[in-house]
C-alpha positions as CSV (number, residue, x, y, z in Angstrom):
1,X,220.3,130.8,263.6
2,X,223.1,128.4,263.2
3,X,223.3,126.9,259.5
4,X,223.0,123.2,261.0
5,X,219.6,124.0,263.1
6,X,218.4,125.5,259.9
7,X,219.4,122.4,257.6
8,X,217.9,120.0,260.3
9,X,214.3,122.0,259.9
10,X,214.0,121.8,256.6
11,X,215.1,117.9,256.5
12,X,212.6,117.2,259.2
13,X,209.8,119.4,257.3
14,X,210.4,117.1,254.2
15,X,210.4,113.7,256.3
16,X,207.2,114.9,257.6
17,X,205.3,114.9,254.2
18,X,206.8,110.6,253.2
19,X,203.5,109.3,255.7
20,X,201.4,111.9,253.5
21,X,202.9,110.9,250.1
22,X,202.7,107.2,250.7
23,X,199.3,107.6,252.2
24,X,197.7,109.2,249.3
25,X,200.2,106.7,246.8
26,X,198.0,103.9,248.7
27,X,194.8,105.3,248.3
28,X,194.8,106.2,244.4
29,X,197.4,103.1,243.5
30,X,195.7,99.7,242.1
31,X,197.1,96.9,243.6
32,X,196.0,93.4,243.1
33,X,196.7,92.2,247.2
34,X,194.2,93.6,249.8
35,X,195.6,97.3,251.1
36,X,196.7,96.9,254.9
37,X,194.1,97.4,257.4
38,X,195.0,98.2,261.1
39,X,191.5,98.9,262.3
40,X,189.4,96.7,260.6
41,X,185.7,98.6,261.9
42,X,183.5,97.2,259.3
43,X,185.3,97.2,256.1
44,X,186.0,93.6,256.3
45,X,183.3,91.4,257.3
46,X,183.2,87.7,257.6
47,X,180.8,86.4,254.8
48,X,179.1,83.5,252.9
49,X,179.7,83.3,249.0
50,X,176.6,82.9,247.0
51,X,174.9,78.8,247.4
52,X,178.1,78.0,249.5
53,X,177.4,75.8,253.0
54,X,176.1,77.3,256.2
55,X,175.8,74.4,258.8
56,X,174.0,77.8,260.9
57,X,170.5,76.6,259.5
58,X,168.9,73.3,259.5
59,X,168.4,73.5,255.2
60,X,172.7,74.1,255.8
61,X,171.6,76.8,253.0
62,X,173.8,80.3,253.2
63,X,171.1,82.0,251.0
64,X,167.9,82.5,252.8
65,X,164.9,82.5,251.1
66,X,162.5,85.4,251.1
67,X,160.3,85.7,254.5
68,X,156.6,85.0,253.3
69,X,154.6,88.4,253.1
70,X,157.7,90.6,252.7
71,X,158.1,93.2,250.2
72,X,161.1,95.0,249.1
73,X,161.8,98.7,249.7
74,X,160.1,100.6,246.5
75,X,158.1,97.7,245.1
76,X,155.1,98.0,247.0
77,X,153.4,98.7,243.6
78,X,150.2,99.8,245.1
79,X,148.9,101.2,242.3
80,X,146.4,98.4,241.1
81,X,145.3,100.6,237.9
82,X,149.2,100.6,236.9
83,X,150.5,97.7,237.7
84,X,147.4,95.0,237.5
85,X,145.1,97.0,235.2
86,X,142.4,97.1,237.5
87,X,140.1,99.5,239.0
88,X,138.0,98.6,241.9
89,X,138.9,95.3,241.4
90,X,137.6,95.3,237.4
91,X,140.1,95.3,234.4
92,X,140.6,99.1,233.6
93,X,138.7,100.8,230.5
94,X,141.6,102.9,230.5
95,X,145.3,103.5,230.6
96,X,147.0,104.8,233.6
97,X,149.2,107.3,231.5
98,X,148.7,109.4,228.5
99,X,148.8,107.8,225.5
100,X,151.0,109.9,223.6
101,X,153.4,108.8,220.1
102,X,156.2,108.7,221.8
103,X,154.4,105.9,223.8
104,X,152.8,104.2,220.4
105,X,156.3,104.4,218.8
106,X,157.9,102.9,222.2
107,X,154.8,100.1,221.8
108,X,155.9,99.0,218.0
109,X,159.4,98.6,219.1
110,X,158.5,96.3,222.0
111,X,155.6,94.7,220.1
112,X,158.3,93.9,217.3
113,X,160.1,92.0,219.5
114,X,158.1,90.1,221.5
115,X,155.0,89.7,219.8
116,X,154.9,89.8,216.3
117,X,156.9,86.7,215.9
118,X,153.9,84.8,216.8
119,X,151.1,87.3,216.6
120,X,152.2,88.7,212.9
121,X,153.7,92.6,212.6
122,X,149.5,93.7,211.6
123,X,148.2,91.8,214.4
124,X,146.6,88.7,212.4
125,X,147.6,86.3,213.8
126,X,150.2,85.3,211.1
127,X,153.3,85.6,212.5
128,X,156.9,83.3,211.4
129,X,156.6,81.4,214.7
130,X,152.8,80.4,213.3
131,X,153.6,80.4,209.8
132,X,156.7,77.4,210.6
133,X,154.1,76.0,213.0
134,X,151.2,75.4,210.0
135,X,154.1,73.8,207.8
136,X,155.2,71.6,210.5
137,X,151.6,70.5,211.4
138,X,151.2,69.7,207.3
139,X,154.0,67.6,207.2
140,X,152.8,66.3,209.8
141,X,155.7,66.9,212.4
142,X,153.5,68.8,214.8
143,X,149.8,69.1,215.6
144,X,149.5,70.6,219.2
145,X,150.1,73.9,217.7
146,X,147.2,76.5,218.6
147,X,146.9,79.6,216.2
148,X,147.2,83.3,217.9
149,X,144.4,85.3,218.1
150,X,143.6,87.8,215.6
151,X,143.2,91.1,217.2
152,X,140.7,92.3,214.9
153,X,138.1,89.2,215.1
154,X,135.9,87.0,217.4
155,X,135.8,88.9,220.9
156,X,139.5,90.3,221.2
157,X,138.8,93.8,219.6
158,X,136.0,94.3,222.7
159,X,138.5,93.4,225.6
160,X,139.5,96.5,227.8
161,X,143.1,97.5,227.6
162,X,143.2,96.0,231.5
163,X,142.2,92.8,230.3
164,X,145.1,93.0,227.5
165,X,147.9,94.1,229.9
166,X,146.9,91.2,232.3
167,X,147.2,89.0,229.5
168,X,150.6,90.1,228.9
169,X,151.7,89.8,232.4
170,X,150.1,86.6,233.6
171,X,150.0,85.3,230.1
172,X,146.1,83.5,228.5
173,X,145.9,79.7,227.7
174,X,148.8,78.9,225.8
175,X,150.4,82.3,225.8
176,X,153.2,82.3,228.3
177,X,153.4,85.2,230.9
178,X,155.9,88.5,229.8
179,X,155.7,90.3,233.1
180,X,158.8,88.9,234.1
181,X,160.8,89.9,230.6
182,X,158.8,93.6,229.7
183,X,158.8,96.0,232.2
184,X,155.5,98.0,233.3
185,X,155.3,100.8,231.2
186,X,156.6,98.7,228.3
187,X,153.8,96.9,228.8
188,X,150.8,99.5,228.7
189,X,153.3,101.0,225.4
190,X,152.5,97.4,223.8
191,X,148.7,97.7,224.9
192,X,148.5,100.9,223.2
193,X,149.7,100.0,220.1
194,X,147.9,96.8,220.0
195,X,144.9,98.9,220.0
196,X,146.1,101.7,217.2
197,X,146.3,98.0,214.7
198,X,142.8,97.2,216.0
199,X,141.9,100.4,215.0
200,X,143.7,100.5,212.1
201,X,141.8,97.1,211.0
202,X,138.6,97.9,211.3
203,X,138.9,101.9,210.0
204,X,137.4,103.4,206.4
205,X,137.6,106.3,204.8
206,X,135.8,108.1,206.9
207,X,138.2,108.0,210.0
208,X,140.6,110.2,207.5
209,X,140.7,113.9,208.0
210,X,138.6,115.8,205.0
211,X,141.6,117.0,203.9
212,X,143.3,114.1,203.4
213,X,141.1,111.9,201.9
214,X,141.8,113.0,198.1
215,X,145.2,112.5,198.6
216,X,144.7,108.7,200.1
217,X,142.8,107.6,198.1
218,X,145.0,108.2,194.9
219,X,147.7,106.5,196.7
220,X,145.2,103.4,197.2
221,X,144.0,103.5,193.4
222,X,148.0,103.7,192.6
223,X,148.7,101.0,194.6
224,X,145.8,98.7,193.2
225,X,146.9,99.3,189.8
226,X,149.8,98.8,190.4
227,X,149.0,95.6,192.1
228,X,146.8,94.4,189.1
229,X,149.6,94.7,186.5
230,X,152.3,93.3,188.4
231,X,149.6,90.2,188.7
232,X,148.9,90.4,185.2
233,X,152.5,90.5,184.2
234,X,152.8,87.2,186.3
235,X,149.8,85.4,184.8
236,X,151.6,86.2,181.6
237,X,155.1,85.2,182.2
238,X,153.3,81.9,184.4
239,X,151.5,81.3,181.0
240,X,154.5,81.6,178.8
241,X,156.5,79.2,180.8
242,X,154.2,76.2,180.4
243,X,153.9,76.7,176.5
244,X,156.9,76.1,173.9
245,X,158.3,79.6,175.1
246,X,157.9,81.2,171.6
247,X,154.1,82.4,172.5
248,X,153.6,85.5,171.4
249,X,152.5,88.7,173.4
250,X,149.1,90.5,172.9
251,X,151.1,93.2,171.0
252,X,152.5,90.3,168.7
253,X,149.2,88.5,168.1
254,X,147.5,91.6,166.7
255,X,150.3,92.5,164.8
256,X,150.3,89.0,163.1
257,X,146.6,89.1,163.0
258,X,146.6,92.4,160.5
259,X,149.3,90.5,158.6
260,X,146.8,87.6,157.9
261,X,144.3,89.9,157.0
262,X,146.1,92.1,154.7
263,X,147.4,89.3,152.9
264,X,143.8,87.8,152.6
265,X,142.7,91.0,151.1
């Protein structure tokens, strides 16, 4: 084969690859001007932007509201017992998932947030939002304030978890609706744990396991004395404060007391 033929092969073999190259160059490259389209098929579409004019409709609104009695693909949420906390049309007696610690522990960390601001972290009622409230209403800033319910008194502690997760979607008097903020689950995880403080309120010493009840109950009897001398030790240092500052402690006053009667003597 003549050198020249040869030569012009392999030349044309390498030309044949540049479309190649500077196809896949365009495909991975990042440019910041639209890439050149021939055949346009669907790629590029003519379009509205978001609350922009359509003189197409009467309203001259590009965004169409939702058609009445239309329900988006995967939120049918037929379940009533899951997602209204009903059964057979009557708030649930139970949940519609097993109430496990992972689900309690997922509960506090959603009840943190959202409810104990107002509700209090133990479920009385005495949360920061109600605790700023009660000052404002003394210095007489505010009055229309209405205190939370306390989940351990009047007729909260007998309302079926249902009837708490309804509250929490649709909200109850005052309380504002969350179903929009906590999703489902989250929800039930909230119920859950609202009910482990109601239980926690109302339980004795008797609710402990046998074998745990020695051990408890030190800790309380710890805790109490412990209590009672850091109150004592206040009374004492309140008490010292509004005398001359020079009154003496119990130790002192017997000590000066043996004194006085040892010099009598």
């Amino acid at each position: 084969m003549p050198k020249g033929i040869f030569y012009a092969a392999i030349l044309l073999t390498l030309l044949s690859w540049v479309p190649l190259a500077l196809a896949v160059r365009m495909r991975v490259e990042s440019r910041t001007t639209p890439r050149i389209h021939i055949f346009l098929d669907m790629d590029v579409q003519s379009h509205f932007k978001p609350q922009e004019t359509n003189p197409m409709f009467a309203d001259n609104r590009a965004m169409r509201p939702q058609v009445p009695g239309t329900i988006a693909l995967g939120e049918l949420k037929a379940d009533q017992h899951l997602y209204r906390g009903k059964i057979d049309g009557e708030f649930a007696d139970t949940f519609p998932m097993d109430v496990t610690m992972e689900l309690l522990e997922r509960g506090k960390q959603r009840y943190d947030i959202y409810c104990a601001v107002c509700h209090g972290a133990t479920g009385f009622g005495d949360g920061i939002i109600n605790k700023r409230a009660e000052l404002l209403a003394e210095s007489g800033a505010g009055s229309a304030w209405i205190t939370p319910s306390d989940y351990s008194s009047g007729d909260v502690p007998g309302r079926s978890v249902g009837h708490l997760y309804n509250t929490i979607t649709n909200g109850l008097r005052t309380m504002p609706a969350y179903g929009s903020q906590i999703p489902t689950e989250d929800r039930w995880a909230i119920v859950a744990y609202v009910k482990a403080l109601q239980r926690a309120g109302s339980g004795t010493i008797d609710d402990v396991p046998a074998d745990q009840r020695e051990a408890l109950s030190n800790q309380m009897a710890e805790a109490k004395a412990a209590a009672e001398k850091a109150a004592a030790e206040e009374a004492a240092e309140a008490a010292k404060e509004a005398g001359d500052g020079t009154e003496a402690t119990p130790t002192e006053t017997s000590a000066n007391e043996n004194e006085e009667q040892h010099s009598t003597n």
